[in-house]
C-alpha positions as a Markdown table, in Angstrom:
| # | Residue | x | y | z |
|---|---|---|---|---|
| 1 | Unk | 29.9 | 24.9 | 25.3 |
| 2 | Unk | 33.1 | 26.0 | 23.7 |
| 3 | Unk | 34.8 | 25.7 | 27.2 |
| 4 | Unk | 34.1 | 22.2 | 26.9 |
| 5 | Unk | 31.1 | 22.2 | 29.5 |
| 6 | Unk | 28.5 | 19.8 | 29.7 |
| 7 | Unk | 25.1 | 22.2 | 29.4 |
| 8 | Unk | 22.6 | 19.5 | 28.9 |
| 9 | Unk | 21.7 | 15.5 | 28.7 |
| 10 | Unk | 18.6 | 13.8 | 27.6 |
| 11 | Unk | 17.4 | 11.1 | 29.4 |
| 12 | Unk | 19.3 | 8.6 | 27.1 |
| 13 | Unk | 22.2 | 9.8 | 28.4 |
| 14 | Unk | 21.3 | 9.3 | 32.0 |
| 15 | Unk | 20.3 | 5.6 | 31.5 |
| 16 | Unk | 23.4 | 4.4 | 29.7 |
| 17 | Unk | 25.7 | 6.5 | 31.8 |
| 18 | Unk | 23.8 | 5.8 | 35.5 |
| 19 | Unk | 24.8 | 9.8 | 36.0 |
| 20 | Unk | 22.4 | 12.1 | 37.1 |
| 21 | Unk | 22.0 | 15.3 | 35.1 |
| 22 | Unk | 23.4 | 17.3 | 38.1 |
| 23 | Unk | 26.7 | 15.2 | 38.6 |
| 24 | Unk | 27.5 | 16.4 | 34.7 |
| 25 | Unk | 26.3 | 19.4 | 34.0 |
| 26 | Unk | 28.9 | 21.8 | 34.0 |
| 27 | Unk | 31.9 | 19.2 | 33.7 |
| 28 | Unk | 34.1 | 18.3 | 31.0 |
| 29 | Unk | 32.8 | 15.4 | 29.2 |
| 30 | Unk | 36.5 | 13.6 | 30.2 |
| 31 | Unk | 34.3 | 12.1 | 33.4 |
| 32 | Unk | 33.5 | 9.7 | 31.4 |
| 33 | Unk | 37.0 | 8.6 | 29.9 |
| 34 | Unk | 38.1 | 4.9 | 30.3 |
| 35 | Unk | 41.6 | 5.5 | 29.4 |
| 36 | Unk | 41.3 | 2.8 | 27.0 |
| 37 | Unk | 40.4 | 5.4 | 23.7 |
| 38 | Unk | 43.3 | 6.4 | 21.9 |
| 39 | Unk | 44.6 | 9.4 | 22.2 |
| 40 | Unk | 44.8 | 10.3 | 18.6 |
| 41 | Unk | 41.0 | 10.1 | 18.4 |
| 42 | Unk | 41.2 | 12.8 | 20.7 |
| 43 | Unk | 44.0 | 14.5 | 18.6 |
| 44 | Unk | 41.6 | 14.3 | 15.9 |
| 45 | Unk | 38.6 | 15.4 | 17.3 |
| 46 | Unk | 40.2 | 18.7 | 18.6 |
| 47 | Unk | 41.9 | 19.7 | 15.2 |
| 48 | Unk | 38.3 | 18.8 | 13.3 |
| 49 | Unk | 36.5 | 20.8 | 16.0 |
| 50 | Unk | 38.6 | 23.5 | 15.7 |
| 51 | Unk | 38.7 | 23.6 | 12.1 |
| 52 | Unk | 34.9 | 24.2 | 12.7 |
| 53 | Unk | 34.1 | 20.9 | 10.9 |
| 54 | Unk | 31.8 | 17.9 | 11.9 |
| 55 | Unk | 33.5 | 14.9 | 13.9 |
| 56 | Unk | 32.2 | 11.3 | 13.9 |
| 57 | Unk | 34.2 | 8.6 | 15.4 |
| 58 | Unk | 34.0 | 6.1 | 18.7 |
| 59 | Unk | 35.4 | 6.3 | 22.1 |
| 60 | Unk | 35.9 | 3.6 | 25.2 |
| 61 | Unk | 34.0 | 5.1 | 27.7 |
| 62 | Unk | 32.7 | 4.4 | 31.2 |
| 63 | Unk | 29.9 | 4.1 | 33.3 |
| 64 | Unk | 29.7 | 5.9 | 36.7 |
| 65 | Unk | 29.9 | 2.4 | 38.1 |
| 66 | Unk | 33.1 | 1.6 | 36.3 |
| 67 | Unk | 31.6 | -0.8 | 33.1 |
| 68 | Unk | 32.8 | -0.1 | 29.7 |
| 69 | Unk | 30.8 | 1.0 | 27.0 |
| 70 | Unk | 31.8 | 1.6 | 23.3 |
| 71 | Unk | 29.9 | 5.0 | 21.9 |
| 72 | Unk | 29.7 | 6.3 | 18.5 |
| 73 | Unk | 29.7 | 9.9 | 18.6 |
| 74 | Unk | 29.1 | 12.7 | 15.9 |
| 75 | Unk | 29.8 | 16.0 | 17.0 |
| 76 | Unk | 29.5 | 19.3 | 15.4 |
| 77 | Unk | 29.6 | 22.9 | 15.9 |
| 78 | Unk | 26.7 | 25.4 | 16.2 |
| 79 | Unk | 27.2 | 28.8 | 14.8 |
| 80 | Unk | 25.5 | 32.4 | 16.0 |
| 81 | Unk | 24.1 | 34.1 | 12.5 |
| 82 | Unk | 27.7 | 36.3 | 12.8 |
| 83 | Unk | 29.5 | 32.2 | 11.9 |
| 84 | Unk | 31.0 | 32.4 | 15.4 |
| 85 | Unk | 31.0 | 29.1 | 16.8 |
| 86 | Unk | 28.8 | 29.0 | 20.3 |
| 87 | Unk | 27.7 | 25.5 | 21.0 |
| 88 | Unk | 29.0 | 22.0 | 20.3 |
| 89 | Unk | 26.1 | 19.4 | 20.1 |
| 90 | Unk | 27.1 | 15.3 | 20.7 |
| 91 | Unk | 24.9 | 12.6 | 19.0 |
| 92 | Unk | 25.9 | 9.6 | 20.8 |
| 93 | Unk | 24.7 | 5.7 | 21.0 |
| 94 | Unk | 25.7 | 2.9 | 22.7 |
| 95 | Unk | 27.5 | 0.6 | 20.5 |
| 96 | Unk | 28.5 | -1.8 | 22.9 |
| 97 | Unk | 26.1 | -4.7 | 22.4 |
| 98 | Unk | 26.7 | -3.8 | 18.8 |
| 99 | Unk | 30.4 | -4.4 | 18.9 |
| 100 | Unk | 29.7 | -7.5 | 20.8 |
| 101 | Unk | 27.6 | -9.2 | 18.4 |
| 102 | Unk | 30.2 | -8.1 | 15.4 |
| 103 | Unk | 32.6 | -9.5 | 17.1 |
| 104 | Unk | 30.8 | -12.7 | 17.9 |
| 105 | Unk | 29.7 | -12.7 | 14.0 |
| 106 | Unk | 33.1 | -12.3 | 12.7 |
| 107 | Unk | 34.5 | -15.6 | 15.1 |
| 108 | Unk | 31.9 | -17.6 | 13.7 |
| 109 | Unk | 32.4 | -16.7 | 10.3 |
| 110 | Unk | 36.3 | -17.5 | 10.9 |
| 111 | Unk | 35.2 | -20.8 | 12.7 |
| 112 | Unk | 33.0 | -21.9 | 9.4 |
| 113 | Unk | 35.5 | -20.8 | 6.9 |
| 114 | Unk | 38.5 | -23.0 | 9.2 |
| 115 | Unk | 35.6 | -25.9 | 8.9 |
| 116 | Unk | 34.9 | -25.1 | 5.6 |
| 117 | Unk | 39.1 | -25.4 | 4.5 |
| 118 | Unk | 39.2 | -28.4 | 6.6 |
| 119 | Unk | 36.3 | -30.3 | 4.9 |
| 120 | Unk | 37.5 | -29.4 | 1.7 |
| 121 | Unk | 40.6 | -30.4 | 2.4 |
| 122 | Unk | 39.4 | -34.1 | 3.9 |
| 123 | Unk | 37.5 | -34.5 | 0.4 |
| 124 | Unk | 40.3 | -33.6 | -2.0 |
| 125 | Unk | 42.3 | -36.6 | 0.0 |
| 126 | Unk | 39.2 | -38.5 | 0.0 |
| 127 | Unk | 38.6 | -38.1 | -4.0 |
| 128 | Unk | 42.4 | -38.6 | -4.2 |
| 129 | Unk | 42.0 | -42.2 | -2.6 |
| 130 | Unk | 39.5 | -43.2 | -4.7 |
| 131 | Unk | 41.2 | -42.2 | -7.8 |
| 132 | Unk | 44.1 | -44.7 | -6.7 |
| 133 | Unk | 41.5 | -47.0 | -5.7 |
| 134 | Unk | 40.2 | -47.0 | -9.1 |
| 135 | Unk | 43.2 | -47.3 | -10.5 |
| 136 | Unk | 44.3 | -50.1 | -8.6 |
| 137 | Unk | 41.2 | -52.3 | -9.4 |
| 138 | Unk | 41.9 | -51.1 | -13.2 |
| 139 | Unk | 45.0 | -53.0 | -12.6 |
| 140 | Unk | 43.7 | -55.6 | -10.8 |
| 141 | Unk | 41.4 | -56.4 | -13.3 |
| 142 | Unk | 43.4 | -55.7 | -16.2 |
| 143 | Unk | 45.7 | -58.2 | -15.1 |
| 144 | Unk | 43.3 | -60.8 | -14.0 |
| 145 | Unk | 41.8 | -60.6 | -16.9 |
| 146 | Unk | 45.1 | -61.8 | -18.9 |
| 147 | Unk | 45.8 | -64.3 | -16.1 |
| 148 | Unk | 42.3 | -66.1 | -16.7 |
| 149 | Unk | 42.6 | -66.0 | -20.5 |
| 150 | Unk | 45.4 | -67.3 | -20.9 |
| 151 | Unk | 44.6 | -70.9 | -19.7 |
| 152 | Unk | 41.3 | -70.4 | -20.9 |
| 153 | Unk | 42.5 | -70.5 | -24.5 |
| 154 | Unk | 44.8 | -73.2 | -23.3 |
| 155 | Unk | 41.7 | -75.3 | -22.6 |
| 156 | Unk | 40.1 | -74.3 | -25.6 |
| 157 | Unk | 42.5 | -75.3 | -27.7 |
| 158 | Unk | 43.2 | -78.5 | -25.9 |
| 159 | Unk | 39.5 | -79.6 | -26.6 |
| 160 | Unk | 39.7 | -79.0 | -30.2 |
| 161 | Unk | 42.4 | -81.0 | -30.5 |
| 162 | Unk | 40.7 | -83.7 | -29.0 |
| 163 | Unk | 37.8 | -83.3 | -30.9 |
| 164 | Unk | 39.1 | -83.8 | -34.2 |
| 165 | Unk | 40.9 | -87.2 | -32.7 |
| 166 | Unk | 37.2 | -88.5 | -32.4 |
| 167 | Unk | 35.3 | -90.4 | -29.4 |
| 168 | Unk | 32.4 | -91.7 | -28.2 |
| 169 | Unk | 29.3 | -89.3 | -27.8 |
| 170 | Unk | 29.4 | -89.3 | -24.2 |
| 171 | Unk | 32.7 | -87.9 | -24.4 |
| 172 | Unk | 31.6 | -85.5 | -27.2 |
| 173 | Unk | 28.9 | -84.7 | -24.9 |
| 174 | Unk | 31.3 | -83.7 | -21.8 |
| 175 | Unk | 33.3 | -81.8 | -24.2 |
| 176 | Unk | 30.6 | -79.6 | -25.6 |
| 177 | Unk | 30.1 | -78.6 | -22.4 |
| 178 | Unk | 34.0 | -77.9 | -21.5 |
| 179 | Unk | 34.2 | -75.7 | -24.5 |
């Protein structure tokens, strides 16, 4: 009511709250206050209330037996034909496994995106090893390649020479095979 009084709960209510319909009715809904909603949601919710204007929001509440419980609330006035307000009615859930699971959602995602920097991180030294790998066997081979040559033509050369000083055809033989 506008005295903030409890003047009915639904069975809903009852379940997630483990209070009986007697043990509220008639009390302020600050029974169920955890101490752990900020205070300027409460700041709010009085100056959008009495502005005569629709609330929506979430408070940290608790269960009769002490448990927390996160509830999303939208609460609005009900005006008499003359605009006068007369009632406030709460829509409320449960958001707490909710939370939970948004929660749990969001460190997973953070886990996969620290794997995710850490893998690409491992491949762009990876791919930078190989690029020097690369380039070292360019080098490698590059040089080897001059190394080997060198003599080769050495060798070349040498038989040619001794082909034009003529020999036997056994030795022609050995040297076609040299060259």
């Amino acid at each position: 009511d506008t005295g903030s009084r409890i003047e009915y709960v639904n069975e809903a209510f009852v379940r997630n709250t483990g209070y009986t319909r007697d043990e509220v009715i008639g009390r302020n809904p600050r029974l169920l206050q955890s101490g752990q909603t900020p205070a300027s949601t409460y700041r709010q919710l009085r100056e959008t209330l009495a502005r005569g204007e629709t609330w929506q929001g979430e408070f940290l509440n608790r269960c009769k037996d002490g448990r927390p419980f996160v509830q999303a609330a939208i609460i609005t006035p009900l005006r008499e034909p003359s605009g006068e307000i007369s009632h406030y009615v709460a829509i409320q859930e449960d958001i707490t496994e909710k939370k939970r699971l948004a929660e749990e959602l969001e460190r997973h995602r953070h886990h996969l995106e620290d794997q995710v920097a850490q893998r690409t991180g491992e491949l762009a030294e990876a791919k930078q090893l190989a690029e020097k790998a690369s380039h070292a066997k360019s080098a490698f081979l590059a040089n080897m390649s001059h190394e080997i040559r060198t003599p080769l033509n050495a060798i070349t050369g040498m038989a040619h020479l001794i082909r034009r000083g003529g020999l036997p055809p056994d030795q022609l033989e050995r040297l076609d095979k040299l060259e």
